[in-house]
N, C-alpha and C positions, 0 to 999 in steps of 0.2 A: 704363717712363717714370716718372720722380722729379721731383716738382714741389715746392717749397719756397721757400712764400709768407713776406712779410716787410715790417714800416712800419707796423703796426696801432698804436692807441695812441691814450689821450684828447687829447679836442680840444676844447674851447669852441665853440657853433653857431657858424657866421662861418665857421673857422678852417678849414687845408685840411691833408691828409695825400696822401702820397707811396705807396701798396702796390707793392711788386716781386713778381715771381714766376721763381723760376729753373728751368731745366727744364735735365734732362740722359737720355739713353739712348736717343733718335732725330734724325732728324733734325729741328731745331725747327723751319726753315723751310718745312716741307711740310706743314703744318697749321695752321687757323685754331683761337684759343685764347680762353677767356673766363674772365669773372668773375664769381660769383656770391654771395649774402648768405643768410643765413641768423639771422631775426632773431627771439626767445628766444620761444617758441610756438609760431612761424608755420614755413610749408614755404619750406624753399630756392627760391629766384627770380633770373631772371637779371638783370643787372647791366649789362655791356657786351662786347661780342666785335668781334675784329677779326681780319682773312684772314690769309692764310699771310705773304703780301709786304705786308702792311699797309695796300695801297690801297683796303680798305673797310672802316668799321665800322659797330654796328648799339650800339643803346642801348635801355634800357626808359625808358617816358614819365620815370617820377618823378627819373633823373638827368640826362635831356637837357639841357645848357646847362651842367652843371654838374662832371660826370665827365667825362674823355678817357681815351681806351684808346689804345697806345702800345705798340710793341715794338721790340729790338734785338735784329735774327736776330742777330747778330756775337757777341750775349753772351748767344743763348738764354735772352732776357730780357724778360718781359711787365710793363709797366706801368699803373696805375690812379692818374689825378690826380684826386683829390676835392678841391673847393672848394666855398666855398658850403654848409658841411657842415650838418645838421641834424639834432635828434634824432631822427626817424625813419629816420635814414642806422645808425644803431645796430646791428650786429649784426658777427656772425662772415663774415668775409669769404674767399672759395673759387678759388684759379686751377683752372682744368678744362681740359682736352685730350679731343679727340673718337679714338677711332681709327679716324676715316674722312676725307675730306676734301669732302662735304655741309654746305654753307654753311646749307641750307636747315635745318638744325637747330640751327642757332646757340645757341637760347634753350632749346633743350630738355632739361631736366636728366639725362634720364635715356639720350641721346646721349650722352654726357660718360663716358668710361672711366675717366680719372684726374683724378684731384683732389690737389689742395697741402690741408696739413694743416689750415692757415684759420687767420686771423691775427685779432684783435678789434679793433674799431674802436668806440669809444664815445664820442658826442658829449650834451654836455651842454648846459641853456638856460639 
């Protein structure tokens, strides 16, 4: 499985960015996919995930209202809309792929088999 993340890039607080994530070498539609951060000292944390068919997602407190998780099985194609961006939003950003299909690990990083290469996102105030 090959994941290659993409859309990172400075932003002014306020301002909102676009992250993709492309996936190729199963099938994309049979597994639920997330996003995670990793911000410059601290340990990787989850971000937002959502199911195989996209009829649920799950968010951590600090982006609710703010983040939307987003996919295009058609284009084996994960999305992350940030709005609302802040500088604690600051950090290297992770698509992950589980290789199992236990929803119940969504947030757990160390469930996550593949990872996209991670893309930066830096917001400033």
């Amino acid at each position: 499985v090959q994941l290659q993340a993409s859309g990172g890039g400075l932003v002014q607080a306020g301002g909102s960015l676009r992250l993709s994530c492309a996936a190729s070498g199963r099938t994309f539609s049979g597994y639920h996919m997330g996003w995670f951060r990793q911000a410059s000292g601290k340990e990787r944390e989850f971000v937002a995930a959502i199911t195989s068919l996209g009829y649920s997602r799950d968010y951590a407190d600090s982006v609710k209202g703010r983040f939307t998780i987003s996919r295009d099985n058609a284009k084996n194609t994960v999305y992350l809309q940030m709005n609302s961006l802040k500088p604690e939003d600051t950090a290297v950003y992770y698509c992950a792929a589980p290789d199992h299909t236990n929803w119940l690990y969504r947030s757990d990083v160390q469930k996550h088999a593949y990872w996209g290469q991670g893309t930066l996102v830096t917001v400033s105030s």
